[in-house]
One Martini backbone bead per residue (centre of mass of N, CA, C, O) as a GRO file, in nm:
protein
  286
    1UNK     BB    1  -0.379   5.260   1.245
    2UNK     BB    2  -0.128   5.294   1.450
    3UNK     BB    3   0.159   5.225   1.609
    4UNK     BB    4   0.401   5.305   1.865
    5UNK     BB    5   0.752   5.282   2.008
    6UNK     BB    6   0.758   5.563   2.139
    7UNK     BB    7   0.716   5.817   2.265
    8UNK     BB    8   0.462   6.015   2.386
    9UNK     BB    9   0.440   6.407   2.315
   10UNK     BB   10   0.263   6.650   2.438
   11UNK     BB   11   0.325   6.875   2.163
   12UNK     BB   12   0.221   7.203   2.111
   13UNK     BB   13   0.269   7.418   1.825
   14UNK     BB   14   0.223   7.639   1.999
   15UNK     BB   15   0.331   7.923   2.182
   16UNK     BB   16   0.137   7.926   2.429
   17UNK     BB   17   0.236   7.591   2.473
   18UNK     BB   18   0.375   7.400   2.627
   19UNK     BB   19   0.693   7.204   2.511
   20UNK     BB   20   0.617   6.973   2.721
   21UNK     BB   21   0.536   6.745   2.896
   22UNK     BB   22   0.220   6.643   3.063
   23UNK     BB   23   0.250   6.417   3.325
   24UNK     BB   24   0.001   6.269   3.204
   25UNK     BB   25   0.154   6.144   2.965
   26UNK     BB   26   0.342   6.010   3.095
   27UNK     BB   27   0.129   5.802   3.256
   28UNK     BB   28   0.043   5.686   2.985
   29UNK     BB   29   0.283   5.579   2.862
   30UNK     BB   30   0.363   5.394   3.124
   31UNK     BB   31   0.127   5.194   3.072
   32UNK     BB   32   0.151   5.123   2.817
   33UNK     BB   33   0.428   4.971   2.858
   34UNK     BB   34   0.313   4.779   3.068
   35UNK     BB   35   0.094   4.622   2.859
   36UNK     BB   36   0.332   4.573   2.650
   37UNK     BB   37   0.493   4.386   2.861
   38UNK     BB   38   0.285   4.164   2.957
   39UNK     BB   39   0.217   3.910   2.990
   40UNK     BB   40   0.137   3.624   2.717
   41UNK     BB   41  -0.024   3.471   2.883
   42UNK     BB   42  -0.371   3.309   2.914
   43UNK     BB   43  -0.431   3.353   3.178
   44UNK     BB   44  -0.653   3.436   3.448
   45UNK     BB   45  -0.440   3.635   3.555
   46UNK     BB   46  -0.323   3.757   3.300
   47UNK     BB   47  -0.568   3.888   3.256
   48UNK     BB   48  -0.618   4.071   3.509
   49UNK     BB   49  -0.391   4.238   3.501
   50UNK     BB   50  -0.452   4.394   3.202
   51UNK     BB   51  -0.641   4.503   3.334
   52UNK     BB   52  -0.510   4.649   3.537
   53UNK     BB   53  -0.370   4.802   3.334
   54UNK     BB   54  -0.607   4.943   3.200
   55UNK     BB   55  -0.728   5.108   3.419
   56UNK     BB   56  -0.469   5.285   3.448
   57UNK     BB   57  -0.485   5.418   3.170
   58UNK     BB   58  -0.766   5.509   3.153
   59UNK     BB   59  -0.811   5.679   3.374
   60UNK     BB   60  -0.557   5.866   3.274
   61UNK     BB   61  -0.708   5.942   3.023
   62UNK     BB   62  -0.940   6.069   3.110
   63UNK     BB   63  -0.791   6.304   3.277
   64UNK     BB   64  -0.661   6.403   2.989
   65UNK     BB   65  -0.975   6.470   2.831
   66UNK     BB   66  -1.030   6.695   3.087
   67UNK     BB   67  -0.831   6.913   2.976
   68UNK     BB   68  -0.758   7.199   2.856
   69UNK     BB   69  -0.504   7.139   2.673
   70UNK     BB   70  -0.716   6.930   2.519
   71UNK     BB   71  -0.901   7.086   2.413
   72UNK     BB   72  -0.746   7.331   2.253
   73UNK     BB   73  -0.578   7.121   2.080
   74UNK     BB   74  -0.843   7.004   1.941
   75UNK     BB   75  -1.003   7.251   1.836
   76UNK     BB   76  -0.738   7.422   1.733
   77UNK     BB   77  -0.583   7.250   1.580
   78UNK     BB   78  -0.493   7.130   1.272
   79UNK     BB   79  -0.738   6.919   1.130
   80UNK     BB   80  -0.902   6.657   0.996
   81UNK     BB   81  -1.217   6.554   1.036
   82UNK     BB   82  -1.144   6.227   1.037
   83UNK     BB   83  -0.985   6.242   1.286
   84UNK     BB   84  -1.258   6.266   1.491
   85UNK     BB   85  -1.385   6.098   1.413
   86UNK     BB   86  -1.186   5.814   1.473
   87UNK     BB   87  -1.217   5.880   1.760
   88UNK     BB   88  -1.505   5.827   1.822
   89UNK     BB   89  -1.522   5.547   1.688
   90UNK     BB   90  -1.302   5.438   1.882
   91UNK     BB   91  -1.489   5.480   2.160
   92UNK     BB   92  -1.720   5.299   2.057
   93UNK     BB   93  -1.530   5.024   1.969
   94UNK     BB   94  -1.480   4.959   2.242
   95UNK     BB   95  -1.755   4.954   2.369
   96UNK     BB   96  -1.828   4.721   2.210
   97UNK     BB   97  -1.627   4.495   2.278
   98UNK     BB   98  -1.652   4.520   2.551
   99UNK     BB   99  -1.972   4.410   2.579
  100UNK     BB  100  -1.931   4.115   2.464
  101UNK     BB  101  -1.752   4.033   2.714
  102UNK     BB  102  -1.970   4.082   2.911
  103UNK     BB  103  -2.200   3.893   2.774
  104UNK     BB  104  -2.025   3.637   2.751
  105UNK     BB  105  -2.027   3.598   3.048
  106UNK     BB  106  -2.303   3.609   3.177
  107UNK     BB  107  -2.441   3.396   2.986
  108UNK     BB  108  -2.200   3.175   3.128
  109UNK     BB  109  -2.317   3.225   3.440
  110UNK     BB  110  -2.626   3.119   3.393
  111UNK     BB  111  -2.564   2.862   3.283
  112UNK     BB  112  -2.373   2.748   3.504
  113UNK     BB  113  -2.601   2.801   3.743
  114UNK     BB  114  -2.808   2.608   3.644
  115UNK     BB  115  -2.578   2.364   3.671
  116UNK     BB  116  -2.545   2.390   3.971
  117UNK     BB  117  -2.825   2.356   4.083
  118UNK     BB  118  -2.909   2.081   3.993
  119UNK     BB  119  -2.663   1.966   4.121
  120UNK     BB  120  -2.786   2.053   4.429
  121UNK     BB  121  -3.043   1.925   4.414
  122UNK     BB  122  -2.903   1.634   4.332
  123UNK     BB  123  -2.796   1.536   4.612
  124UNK     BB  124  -2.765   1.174   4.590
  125UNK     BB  125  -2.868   1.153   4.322
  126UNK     BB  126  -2.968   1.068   4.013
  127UNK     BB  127  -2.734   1.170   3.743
  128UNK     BB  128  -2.794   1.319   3.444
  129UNK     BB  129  -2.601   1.543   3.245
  130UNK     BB  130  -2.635   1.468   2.910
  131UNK     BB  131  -2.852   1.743   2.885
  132UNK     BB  132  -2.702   1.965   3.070
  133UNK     BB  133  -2.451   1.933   2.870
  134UNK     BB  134  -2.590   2.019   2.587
  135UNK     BB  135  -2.708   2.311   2.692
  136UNK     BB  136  -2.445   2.435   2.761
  137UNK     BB  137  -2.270   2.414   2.491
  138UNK     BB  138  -2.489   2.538   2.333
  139UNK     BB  139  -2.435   2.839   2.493
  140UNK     BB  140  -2.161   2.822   2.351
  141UNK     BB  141  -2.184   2.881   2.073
  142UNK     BB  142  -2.303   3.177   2.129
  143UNK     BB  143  -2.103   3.297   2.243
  144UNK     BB  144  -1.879   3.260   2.008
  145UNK     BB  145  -2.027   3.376   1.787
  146UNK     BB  146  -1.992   3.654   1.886
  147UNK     BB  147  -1.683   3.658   1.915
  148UNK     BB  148  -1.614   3.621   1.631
  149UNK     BB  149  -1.750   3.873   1.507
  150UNK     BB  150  -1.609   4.074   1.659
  151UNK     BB  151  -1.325   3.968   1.533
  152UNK     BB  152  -1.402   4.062   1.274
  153UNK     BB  153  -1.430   4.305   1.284
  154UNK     BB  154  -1.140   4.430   1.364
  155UNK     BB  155  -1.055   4.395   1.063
  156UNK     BB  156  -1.123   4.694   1.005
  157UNK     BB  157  -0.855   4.855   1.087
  158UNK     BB  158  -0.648   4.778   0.875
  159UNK     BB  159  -0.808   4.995   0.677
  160UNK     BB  160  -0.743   5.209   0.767
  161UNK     BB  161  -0.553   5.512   0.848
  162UNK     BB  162  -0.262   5.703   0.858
  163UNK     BB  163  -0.311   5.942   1.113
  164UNK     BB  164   0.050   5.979   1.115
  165UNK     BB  165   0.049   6.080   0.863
  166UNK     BB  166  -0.158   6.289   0.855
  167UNK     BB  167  -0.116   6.336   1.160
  168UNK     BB  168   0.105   6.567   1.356
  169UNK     BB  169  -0.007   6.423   1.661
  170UNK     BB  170   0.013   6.348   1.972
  171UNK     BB  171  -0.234   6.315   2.092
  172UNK     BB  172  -0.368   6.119   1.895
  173UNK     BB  173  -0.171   5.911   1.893
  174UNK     BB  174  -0.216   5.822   2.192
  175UNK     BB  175  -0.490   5.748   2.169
  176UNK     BB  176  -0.449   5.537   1.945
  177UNK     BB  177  -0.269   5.342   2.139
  178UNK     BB  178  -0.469   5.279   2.342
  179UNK     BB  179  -0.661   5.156   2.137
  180UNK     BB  180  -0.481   4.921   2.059
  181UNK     BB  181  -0.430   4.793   2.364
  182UNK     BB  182  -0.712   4.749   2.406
  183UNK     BB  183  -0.830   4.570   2.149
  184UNK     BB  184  -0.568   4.358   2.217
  185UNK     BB  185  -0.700   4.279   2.538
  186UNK     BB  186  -0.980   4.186   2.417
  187UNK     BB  187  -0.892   3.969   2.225
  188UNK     BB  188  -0.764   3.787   2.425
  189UNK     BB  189  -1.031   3.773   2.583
  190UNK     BB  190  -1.228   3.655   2.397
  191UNK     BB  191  -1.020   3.388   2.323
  192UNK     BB  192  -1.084   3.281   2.615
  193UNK     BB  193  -1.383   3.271   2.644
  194UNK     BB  194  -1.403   3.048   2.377
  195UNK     BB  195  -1.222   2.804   2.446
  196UNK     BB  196  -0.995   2.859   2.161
  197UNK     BB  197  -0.835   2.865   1.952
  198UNK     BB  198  -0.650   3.113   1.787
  199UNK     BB  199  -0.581   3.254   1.515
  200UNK     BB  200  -0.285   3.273   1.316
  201UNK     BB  201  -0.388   3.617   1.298
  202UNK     BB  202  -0.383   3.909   1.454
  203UNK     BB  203  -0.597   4.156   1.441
  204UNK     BB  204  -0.418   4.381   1.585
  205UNK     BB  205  -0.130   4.369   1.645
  206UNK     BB  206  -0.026   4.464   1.315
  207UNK     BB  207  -0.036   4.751   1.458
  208UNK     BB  208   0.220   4.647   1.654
  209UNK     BB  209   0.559   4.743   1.680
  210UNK     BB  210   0.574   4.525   1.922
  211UNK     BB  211   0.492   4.321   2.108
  212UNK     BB  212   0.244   4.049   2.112
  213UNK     BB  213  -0.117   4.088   2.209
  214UNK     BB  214  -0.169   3.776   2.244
  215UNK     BB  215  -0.306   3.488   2.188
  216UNK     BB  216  -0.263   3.207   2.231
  217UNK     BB  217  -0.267   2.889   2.300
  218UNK     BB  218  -0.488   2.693   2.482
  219UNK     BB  219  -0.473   2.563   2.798
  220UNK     BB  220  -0.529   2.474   3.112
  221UNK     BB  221  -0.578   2.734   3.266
  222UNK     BB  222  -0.834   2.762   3.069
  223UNK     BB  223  -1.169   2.738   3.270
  224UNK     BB  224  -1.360   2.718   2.977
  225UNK     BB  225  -1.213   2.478   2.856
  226UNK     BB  226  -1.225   2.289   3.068
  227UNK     BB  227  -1.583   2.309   3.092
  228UNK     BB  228  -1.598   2.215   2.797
  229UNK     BB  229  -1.486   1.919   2.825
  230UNK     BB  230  -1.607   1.829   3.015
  231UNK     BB  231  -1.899   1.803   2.897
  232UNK     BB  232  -1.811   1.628   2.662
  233UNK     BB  233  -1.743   1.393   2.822
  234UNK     BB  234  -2.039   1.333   2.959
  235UNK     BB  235  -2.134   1.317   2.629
  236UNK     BB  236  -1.953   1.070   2.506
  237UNK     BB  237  -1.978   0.871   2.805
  238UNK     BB  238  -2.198   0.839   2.973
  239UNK     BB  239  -2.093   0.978   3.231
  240UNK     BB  240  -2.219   1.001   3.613
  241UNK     BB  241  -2.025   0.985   3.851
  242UNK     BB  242  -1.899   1.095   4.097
  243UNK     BB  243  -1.604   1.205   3.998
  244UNK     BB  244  -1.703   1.366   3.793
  245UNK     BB  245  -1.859   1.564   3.953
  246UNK     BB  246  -1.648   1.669   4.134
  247UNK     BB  247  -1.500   1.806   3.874
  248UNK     BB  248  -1.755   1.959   3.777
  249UNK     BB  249  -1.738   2.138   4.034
  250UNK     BB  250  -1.444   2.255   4.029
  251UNK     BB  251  -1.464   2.395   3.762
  252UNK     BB  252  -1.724   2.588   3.828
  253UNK     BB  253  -1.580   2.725   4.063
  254UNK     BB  254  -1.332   2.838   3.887
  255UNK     BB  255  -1.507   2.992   3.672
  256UNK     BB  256  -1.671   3.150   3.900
  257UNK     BB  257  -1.414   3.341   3.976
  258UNK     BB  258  -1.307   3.425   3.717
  259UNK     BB  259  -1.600   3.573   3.625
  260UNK     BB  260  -1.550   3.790   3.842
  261UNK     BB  261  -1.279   3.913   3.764
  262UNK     BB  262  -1.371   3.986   3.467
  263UNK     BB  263  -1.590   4.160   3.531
  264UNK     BB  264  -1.451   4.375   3.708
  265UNK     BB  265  -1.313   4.478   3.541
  266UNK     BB  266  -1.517   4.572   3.291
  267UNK     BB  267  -1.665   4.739   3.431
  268UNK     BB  268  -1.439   4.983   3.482
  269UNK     BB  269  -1.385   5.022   3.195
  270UNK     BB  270  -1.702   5.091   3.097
  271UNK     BB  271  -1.714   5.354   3.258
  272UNK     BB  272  -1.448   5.506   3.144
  273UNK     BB  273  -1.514   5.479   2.855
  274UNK     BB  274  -1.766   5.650   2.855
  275UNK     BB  275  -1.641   5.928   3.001
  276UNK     BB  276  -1.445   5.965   2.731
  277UNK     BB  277  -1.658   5.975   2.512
  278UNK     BB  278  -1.810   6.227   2.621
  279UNK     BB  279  -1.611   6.386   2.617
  280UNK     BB  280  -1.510   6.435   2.338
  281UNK     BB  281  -1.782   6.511   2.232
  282UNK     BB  282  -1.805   6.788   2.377
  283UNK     BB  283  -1.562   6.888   2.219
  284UNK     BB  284  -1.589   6.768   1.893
  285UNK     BB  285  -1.920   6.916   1.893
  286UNK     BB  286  -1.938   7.225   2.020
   0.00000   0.00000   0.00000
């Protein structure tokens, strides 16, 4: 599977299909090249942004796989059956890792939602957080591991097979450039959410021949690693002063403002994925 640098032309052999590109793909194009151009910082405006311009890829995609000449392309050009195979577990694969982001969002908002209350219920009183700052670190591991698996499984899309090599098709073409672009900004999104410097090199991006959209090095303002580091500093100095505790406030507050920005992204791009799924199956199965 790999990516185009080209634009793709949804041109179908048949003589009796437009040998024009079709509106909707010029405008998955257009997204596209907008995704693949977008910021490279991993802050989380920069993370939001891209789910943004996820957004509006998927829809435009959606659309897409409901045309007419979209299903006729598929049923009747000349195809092996690898290639929908490939496309079907594609749209399950992204499936799986949009899971993924969304439950260690969760997991991560409800651990931290109970170290908010903590801290609200004794405010004013003598608080101890070295055992509450080592319970939310210990379920930060557990989110790790879940996002480490992740991207451990997406190395195996480097040894899929050259679907382009194999068919010279554009429909398909586009679909695999969406996927491979979709789950290099889940990659980036997932070793955001791990507040981890990410391994020196990058599970999807080698699939793609434009600039890489990657996670860089974890900086100062991504807010898991921030209040990673302040919990870490509460176990290790045993300081639970006034301004520890206000700075472990703030910490909290910005990044519960994060993953709300960050659910409401892909909660739209998961129902967006699933009903064009839903398609796919309808045509490729029937």
């Amino acid at each position: 599977m790999a990516a185009s640098n080209t634009k793709t032309s949804f041109h179908a052999r048949s003589n009796s299909l437009p040998s024009r590109p079709h509106p909707i793909v010029l405008q998955c194009d257009e997204h596209l090249d907008r995704l693949r151009s977008s910021n490279e910082t991993s802050s989380s405006s920069s993370l939001s942004h891209k789910l943004g311009a996820l957004q509006d890829l998927h829809e435009c995609v959606e659309k897409l796989v409901q045309l007419p000449l979209t299903q006729e392309t598929l049923l009747h050009e000349p195809q092996e059956s690898c290639v929908n195979d490939e496309l079907l577990y594609g749209s399950l694969r992204l499936l799986d890792v949009c899971t993924t982001a969304k439950d260690s969002l969760l997991h991560t908002k409800e651990c931290m939602r109970e170290l908010q209350s903590i801290i609200r219920r004794k405010r004013g009183e003598e608080l101890d957080l070295t055992s509450e700052a080592k319970k939310f670190l210990s379920s930060r591991k557990v989110v790790r591991k879940a996002i480490f698996k992740a991207l451990r499984d997406l190395k195996s899309i480097s040894k899929k097979g050259n679907l382009k090599d194999q068919q010279n098709m554009a429909l398909v073409s586009l679909l695999k450039d969406v996927e491979v672009a979709t789950l290099s900004t889940f990659e980036s999104l997932l070793n955001f959410i791990s507040g981890t410097k990410p391994s020196s090199w990058s599970l999807v991006s080698k699939l793609i021949n434009t600039k890489r959209i990657s996670c860089q090095q974890v900086a100062d303002e991504n807010e898991f690693s921030q209040l990673d580091a302040a919990l870490q500093s509460s176990v290790l100095q045993m300081t639970n002063k006034s301004d520890s505790i206000n700075n472990l406030q703030n910490k909290l507050e910005k990044l519960e403002s994060c993953i709300q920005d960050l659910e409401e992204g892909l909660e739209f791009l998961f129902r967006r994925l699933i009903k064009i799924r839903v398609s796919l199956l309808n045509i490729l199965t029937n």
